[in-house]
C-alpha positions as CSV (number, residue, x, y, z in Angstrom):
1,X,0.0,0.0,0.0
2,X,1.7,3.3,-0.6
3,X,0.2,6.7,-2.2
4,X,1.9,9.9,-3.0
5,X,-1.0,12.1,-1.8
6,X,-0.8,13.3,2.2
7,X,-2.3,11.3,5.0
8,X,-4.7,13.7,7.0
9,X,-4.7,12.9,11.0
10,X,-6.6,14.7,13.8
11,X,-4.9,14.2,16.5
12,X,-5.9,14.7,20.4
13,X,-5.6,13.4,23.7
14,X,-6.4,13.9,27.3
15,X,-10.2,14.1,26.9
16,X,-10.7,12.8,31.1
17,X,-14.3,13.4,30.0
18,X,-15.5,12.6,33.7
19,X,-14.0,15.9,35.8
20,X,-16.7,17.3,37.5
21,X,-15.3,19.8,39.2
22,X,-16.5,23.4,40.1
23,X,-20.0,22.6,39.2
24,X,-23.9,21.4,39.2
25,X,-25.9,18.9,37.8
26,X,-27.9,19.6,34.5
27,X,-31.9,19.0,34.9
28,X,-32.1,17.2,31.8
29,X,-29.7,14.9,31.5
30,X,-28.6,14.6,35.2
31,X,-24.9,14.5,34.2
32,X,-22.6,16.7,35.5
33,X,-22.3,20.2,34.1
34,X,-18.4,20.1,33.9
35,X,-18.9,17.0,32.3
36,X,-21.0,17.9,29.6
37,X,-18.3,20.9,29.1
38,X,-15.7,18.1,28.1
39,X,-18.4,15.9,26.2
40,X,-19.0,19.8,23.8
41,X,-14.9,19.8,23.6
42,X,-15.0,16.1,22.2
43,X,-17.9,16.7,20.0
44,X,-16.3,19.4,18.2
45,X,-13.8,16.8,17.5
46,X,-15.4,14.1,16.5
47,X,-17.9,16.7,14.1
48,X,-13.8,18.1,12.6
49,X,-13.0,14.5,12.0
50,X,-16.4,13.7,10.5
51,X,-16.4,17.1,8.2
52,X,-12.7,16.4,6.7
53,X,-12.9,14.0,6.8
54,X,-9.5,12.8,8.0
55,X,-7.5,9.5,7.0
56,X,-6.9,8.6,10.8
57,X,-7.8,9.6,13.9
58,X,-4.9,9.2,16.9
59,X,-6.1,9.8,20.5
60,X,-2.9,9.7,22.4
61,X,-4.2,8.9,26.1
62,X,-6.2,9.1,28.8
63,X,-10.3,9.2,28.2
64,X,-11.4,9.6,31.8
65,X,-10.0,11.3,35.1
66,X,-9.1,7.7,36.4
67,X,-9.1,3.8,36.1
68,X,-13.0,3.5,36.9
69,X,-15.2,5.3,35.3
70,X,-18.7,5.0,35.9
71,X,-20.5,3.0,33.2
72,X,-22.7,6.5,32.5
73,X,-19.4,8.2,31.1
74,X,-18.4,4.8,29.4
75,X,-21.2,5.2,27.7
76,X,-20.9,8.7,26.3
77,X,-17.4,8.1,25.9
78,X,-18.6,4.8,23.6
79,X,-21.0,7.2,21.5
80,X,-18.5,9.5,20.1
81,X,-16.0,6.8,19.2
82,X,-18.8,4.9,17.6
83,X,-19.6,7.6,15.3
84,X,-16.2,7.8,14.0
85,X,-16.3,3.4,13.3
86,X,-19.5,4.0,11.9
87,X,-18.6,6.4,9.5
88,X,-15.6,4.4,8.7
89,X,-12.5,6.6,9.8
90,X,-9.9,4.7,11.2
91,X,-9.4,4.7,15.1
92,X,-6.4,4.6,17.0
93,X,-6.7,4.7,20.9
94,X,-3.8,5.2,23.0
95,X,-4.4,4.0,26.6
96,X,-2.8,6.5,29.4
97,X,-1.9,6.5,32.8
98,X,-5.9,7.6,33.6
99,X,-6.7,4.5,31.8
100,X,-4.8,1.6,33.2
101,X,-5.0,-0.5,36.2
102,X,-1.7,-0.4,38.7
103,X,-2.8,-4.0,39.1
104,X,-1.6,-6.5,36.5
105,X,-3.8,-8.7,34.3
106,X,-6.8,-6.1,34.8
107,X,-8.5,-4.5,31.9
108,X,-7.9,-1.3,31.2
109,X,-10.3,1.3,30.4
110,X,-10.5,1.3,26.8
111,X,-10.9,-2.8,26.6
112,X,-14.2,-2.9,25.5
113,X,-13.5,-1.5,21.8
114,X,-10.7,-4.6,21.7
115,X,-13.0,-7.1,23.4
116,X,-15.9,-6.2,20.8
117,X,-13.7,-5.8,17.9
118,X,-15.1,-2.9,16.7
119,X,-14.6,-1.5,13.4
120,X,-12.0,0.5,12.3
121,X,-11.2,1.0,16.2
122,X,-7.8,0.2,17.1
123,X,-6.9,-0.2,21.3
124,X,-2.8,0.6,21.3
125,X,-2.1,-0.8,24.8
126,X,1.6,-1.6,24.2
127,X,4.7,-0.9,22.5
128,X,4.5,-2.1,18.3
129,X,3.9,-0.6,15.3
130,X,1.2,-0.6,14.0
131,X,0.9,-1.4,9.6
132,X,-0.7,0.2,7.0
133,X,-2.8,-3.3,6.5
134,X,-4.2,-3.1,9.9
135,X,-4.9,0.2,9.9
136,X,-6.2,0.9,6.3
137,X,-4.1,3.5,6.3
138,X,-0.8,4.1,4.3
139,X,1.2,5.0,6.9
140,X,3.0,3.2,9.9
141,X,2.5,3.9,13.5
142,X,4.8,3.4,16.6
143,X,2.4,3.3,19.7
144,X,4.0,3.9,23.4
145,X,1.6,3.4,25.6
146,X,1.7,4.2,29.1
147,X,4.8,2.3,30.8
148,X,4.9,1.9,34.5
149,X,7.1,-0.3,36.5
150,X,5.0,-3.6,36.9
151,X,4.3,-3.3,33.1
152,X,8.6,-3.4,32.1
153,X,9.8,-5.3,34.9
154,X,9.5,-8.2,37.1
155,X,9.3,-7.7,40.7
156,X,13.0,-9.8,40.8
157,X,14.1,-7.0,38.7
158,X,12.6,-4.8,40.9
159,X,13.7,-5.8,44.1
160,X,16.4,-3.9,46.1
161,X,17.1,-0.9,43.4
162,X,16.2,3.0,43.8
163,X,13.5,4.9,41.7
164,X,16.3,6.6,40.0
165,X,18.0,3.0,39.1
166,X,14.7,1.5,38.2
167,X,13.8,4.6,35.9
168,X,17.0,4.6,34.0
169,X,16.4,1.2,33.3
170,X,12.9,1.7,32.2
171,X,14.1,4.4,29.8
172,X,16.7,1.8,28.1
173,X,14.1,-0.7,27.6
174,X,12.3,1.8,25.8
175,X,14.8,3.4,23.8
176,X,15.8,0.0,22.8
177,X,12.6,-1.1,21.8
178,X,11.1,1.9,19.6
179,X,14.8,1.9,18.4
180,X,14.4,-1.3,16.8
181,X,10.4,-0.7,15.0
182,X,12.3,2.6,13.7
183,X,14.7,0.4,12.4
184,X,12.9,-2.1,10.7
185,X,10.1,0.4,9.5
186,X,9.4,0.6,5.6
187,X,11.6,3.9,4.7
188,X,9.1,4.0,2.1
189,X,6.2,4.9,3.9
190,X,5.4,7.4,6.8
191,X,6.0,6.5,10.3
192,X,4.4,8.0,13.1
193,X,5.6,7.8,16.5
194,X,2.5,8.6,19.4
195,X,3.2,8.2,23.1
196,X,1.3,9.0,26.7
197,X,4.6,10.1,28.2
198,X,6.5,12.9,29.6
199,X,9.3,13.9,27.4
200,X,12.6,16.0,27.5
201,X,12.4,19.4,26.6
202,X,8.2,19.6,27.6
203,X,7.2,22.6,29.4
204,X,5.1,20.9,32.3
205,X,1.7,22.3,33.6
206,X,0.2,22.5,36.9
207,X,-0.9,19.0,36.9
208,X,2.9,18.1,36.5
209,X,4.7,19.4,39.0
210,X,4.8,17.4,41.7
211,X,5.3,13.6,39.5
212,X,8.6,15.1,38.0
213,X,11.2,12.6,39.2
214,X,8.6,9.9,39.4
215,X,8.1,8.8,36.3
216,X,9.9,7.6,32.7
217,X,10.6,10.4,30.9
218,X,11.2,9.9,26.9
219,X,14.8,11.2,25.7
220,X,15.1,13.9,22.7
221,X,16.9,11.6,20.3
222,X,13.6,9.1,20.4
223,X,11.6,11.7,19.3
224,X,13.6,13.9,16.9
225,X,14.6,11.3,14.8
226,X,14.3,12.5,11.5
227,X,13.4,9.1,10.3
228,X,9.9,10.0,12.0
229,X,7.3,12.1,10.2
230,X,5.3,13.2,13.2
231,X,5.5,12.7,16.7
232,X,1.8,12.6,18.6
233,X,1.8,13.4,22.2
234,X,-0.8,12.7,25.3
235,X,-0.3,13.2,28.6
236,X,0.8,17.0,29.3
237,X,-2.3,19.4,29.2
238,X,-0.7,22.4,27.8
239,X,-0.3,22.6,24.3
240,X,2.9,23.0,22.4
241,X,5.2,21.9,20.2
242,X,8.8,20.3,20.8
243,X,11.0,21.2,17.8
244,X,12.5,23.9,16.5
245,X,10.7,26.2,13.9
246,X,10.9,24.4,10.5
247,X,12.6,20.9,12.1
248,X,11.4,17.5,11.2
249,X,9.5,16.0,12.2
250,X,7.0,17.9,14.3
251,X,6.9,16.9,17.9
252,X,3.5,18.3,19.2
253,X,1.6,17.8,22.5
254,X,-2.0,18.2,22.0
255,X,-3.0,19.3,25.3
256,X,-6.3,18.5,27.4
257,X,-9.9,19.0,25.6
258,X,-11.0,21.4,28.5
259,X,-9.5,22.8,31.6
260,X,-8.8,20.8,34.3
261,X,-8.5,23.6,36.8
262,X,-7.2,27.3,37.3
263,X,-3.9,26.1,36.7
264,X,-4.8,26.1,33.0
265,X,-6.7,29.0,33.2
266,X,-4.6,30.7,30.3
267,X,-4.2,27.6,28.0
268,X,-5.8,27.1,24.8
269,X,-7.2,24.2,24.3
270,X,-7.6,21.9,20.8
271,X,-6.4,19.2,18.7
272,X,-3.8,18.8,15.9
273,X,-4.6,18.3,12.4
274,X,-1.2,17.6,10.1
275,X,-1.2,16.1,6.6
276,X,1.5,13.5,6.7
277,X,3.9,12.4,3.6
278,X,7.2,10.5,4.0
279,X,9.8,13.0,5.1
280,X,7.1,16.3,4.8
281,X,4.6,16.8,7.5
282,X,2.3,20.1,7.8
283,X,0.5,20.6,11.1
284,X,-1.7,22.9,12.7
285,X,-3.7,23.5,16.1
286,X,-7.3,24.0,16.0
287,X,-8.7,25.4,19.1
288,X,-12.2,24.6,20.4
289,X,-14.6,26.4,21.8
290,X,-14.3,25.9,25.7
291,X,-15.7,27.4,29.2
292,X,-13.7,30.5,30.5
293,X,-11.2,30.3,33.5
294,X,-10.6,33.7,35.2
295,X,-8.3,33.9,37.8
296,X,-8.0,37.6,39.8
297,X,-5.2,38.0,42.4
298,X,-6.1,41.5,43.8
299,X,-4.0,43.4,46.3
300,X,-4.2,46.7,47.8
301,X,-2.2,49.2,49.4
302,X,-4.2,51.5,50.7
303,X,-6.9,50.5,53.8
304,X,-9.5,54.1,53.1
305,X,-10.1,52.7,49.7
306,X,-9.8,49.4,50.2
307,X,-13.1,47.7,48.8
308,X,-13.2,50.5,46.1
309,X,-10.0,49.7,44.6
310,X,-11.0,46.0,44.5
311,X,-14.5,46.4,43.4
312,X,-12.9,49.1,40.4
313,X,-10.7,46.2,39.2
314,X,-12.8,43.8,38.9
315,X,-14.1,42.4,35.0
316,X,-17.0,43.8,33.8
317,X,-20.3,41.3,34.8
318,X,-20.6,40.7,30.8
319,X,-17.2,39.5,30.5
320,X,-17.6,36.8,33.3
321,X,-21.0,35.4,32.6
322,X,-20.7,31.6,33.0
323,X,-17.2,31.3,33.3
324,X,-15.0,29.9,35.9
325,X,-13.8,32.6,38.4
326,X,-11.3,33.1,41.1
327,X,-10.8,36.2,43.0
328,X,-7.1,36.2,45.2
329,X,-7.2,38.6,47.3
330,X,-3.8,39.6,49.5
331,X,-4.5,41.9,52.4
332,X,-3.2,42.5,56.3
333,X,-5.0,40.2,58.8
334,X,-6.2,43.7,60.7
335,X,-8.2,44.8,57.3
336,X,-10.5,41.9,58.0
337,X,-13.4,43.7,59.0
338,X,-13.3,46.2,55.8
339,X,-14.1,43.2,53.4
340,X,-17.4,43.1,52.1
341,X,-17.7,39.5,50.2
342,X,-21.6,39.7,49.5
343,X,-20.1,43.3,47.0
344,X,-18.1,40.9,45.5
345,X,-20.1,38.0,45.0
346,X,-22.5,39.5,44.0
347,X,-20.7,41.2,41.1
348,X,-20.1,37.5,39.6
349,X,-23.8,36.4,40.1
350,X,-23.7,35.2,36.2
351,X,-20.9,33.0,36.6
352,X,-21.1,29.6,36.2
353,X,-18.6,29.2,39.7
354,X,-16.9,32.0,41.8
355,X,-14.2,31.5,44.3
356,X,-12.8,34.0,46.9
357,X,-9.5,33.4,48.4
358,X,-8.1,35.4,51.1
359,X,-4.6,35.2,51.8
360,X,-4.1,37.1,55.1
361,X,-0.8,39.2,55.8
362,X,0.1,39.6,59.6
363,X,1.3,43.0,58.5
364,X,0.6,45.3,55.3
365,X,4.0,43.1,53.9
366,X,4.5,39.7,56.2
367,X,8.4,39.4,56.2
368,X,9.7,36.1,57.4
369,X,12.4,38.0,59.5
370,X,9.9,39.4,61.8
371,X,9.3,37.4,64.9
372,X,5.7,39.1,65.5
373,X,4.8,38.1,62.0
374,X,6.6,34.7,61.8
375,X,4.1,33.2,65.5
376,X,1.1,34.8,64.1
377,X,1.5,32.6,61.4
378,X,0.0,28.3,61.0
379,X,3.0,26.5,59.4
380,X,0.8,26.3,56.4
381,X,0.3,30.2,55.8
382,X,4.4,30.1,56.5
383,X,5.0,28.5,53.7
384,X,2.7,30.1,51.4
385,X,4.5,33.5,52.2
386,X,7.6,31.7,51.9
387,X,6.6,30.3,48.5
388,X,5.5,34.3,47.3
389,X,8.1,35.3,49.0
390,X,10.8,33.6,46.6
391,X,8.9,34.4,43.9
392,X,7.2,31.0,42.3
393,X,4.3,31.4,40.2
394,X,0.7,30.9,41.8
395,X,0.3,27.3,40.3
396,X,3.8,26.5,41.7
397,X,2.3,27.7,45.1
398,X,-0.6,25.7,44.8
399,X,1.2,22.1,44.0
400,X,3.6,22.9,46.8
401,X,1.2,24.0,49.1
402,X,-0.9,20.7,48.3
403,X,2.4,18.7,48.8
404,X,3.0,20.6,52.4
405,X,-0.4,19.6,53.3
406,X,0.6,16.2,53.1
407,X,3.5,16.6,54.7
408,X,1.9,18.2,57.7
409,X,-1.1,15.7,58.3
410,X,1.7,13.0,58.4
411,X,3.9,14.8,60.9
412,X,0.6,15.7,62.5
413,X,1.2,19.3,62.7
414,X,-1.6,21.9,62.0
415,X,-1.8,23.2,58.3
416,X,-4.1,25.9,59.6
C-alpha cells in the first residue's frame, strides 16, 4: 500500500471526560455540568473528523479522570467513538496513565473496543507498530503506551534498586525497543511515533509538578529522529510543540480538551490536524470552543479605599458570565473587617462558579524575618509566604502548598 498524496490525521488526547469539578448537575440529563463541558470539547472533534474527513484519527491517552469510570461516562465516551467506526474513519486509541489499572492482568479502560472488535477502532495498549494493512491506512504507527514499573519489569528485577536505578532502566528498555520498530520500518512509507509520556524538553503544567522525578521520561533523540514524520503526544495538558521552527518531524503535545482547573486557566485548548507524507509533514492546532477560567489576584495598598479599589478592578459582569472565576485577594490580617464578600459576590452572580480566596498578611507586607509576623503565622500560611516570597508562580504555590499539606497531616502538625 503506498500513495503519493498526504495522509490527513486529527490528533488529540487527554479528553478525562468525567471531571466534574466546580460545578452542578444539569436538569435534563442529570450528568454533570463540567462533564457535559468536556463531552462539547469532544464533540467538536469528532464533528472536525467527520467534516474532513481525516485519514486517521490518533487519540494519544487518557479518556477519563481515572481507572473506573462509571459506566454513564463509558457510555458517552462509547458514543462519540462509535460515530467515527460507523462512519468508517480509522481509530487509533492510545491507553494513558488515567486509563490503566496499577494491578496486573486487569483490563484497562478502553478494553471494550478490543474485546468487541469494533470496526475501524484500534486499542494501542503496548509498545509495536502498527501497519498500514491493519490500519487501512498508508502510513505506519509506533504506539508507546503508558509504561509503569510492573508493566517493564518483574518484581526480581525490581527488588532492592532506587527509583532513579529503576527509571534509567525503564528508559533503556524503551529506547531500545522503539529503536528497533524505527529500524525495521518501511523507509518507504510514513511512520508516526505517538506516546502518553512525559518527554525531555516539555514545558510541564500545573498537573505536572509534583510527578517530575517519578516517572519515565522519553529522551530527545527518540523523538527527533528525523526518520519520524510526526510525533503525537498525550499526557501533558498544555499545548505545544517540541521542535525547533521548521525541524522535522513535528513533535506536538495536543493538550487536554477542557481545563482541568485554574492552573490552565490561560491555556488554549484543541487538537492537531497535520497532513503526513514521507519526510514532509504540515501541522496545525485548532482550538475549540471551551468554558472561560478567570483567575484575579487583587491586592491593595491602601486601607481608606480598600473595597473600592477591589470592586474598580474587577471584570466587567458581561465579561464573566458563566465562566469559571477566582478572586485572590492579598491583604493584612487587621483589614479583616473592611471586606465586604456579598459586593463581591455579587458582582459575579452570572458565573457559572466563583471563588474567593483570602490570603491574610500579619502585617501590610509579612516578612519572614519578623518574629511578630513569623508566631502569628500556622505552618501552612508560612509557607505560602515563603513560596511568594521567593517568587514562584501561583500554580507553583498551589502544587507545593498541596504537597505541604501532606506533609503536615503526616507529621501531625496543624496546616491551619
Amino acid at each position: 500500500m503506498s500513495t503519493n498524496k498526504p495522509v490527513r490525521i486529527l490528533h488529540f488526547a487527554d479528553a478525562h471526560i468525567d471531571i466534574a469539578n466546580y460545578g452542578r448537575h444539569d436538569p435534563q440529563t442529570t450528568l454533570p455540568v463540567r462533564v457535559l463541558d468536556f463531552l462539547h470539547a469532544l464533540d467538536q472533534i469528532i464533528e472536525r473528523a467527520l467534516e474532513e474527513p481525516v485519514d486517521l484519527v490518533l487519540f494519544a491517552g487518557d479518556a477519563y479522570k481515572d481507572r473506573n469510570p462509571q459506566p454513564t461516562f463509558q457510555r458517552e465516551w462509547g458514543r462519540r467513538i462509535m460515530r467515527l467506526s460507523q462512519a468508517g474513519i480509522p481509530t487509533l486509541l492510545l491507553v494513558g496513565n488515567h486509563d490503566i489499572s496499577p494491578a496486573s492482568g486487569r483490563a484497562h479502560t478502553l478494553h471494550e473496543f478490543h474485546t468487541l472488535a469494533v470496526p475501524h477502532v484500534h486499542v494501542a495498549d503496548r509498545i509495536r507498530r502498527w501497519e498500514p494493512e491493519e490500519l487501512g491506512v498508508p502510513l505506519q504507527v509506533i504506539t508507546v503506551p503508558w509504561v509503569s514499573r510492573s508493566q517493564l519489569m518483574t518484581r526480581e528485577e525490581l527488588a532492592g534498586k532506587s527509583q532513579e536505578a529503576v527509571l534509567a532502566e525503564m528508559e533503556e528498555r524503551v529506547t531500545t525497543a522503539i529503536a528497533r520498530l524505527v529500524e525495521t520500518a518501511d523507509p518507504n512509507l510514513p511512520l508516526i511515533l505517538t506516546a502518553h509520556a512525559s518527554v525531555q524538553g516539555a514545558s510541564y503544567g500545573s498537573e505536572r509538578a509534583v510527578m517530575l522525578g517519578q516517572e519515565l521520561v522519553l529522551s530527545g533523540s527518540i523523538i527527533h529522529d528525523r526518520r519520524l514524520d510526526y510525533v503525537a503526544l498525550g499526557h501533558i495538558h498544555k499545548y505545544q510543540s517540541l521542535h525547533a521552527p521548521g525541524a522535522h518531524p513535528p513533535v506536538v503535545y495536543s493538550g487536554s480538551i477542557e481545563r482541568i482547573d485554574f492552573g490552565e486557566a490561560s491555556e488554549r485548548k484543541g487538537f492537531v490536524l497535520t497532513n503526513v507524507s514521507k519526510g514532509h509533514t504540515e501541522w496545525t492546532f485548532v482550538p475549540v470552543h471551551t468554558r472561560p477560567f478567570i483567575d484575579l489576584k487583587l491586592e491593595t495598598r491602601d486601607a481608606d479605599t480598600f473595597m473600592a479599589d477591589i470592586l474598580a478592578r474587577l471584570p466587567p459582569e458581561t465579561a464573566v458570565q458563566n465562566a469559571i472565576c477566582r478572586v485572590q485577594l492579598t491583604y493584612p490580617r487587621e483589614w479583616e473587617s473592611l471586606l465586604d464578600e456579598k459586593a463581591i459576590t455579587d458582582h459575579f452572580q452570572s458565573t457559572f462558579s466563583i471563588q474567593l480566596q483570602k490570603h491574610r498578611l500579619a502585617e501590610k507586607r509579612a516578612r519572614l524575618g519578623d518574629t511578630l509576623s513569623v508566631e502569628s503565622l500556622t505552618p501552612a500560611e508560612l509557607l505560602d509566604t515563603y513560596w511568594r516570597t521567593i517568587g514562584l508562580e501561583e500554580s507553583e504555590v498551589q502544587a507545593m502548598q498541596t504537597l505541604a499539606q501532606e506533609i503536615l497531616a503526616a507529621a501531625n502538625l496543624p496546616e491551619s
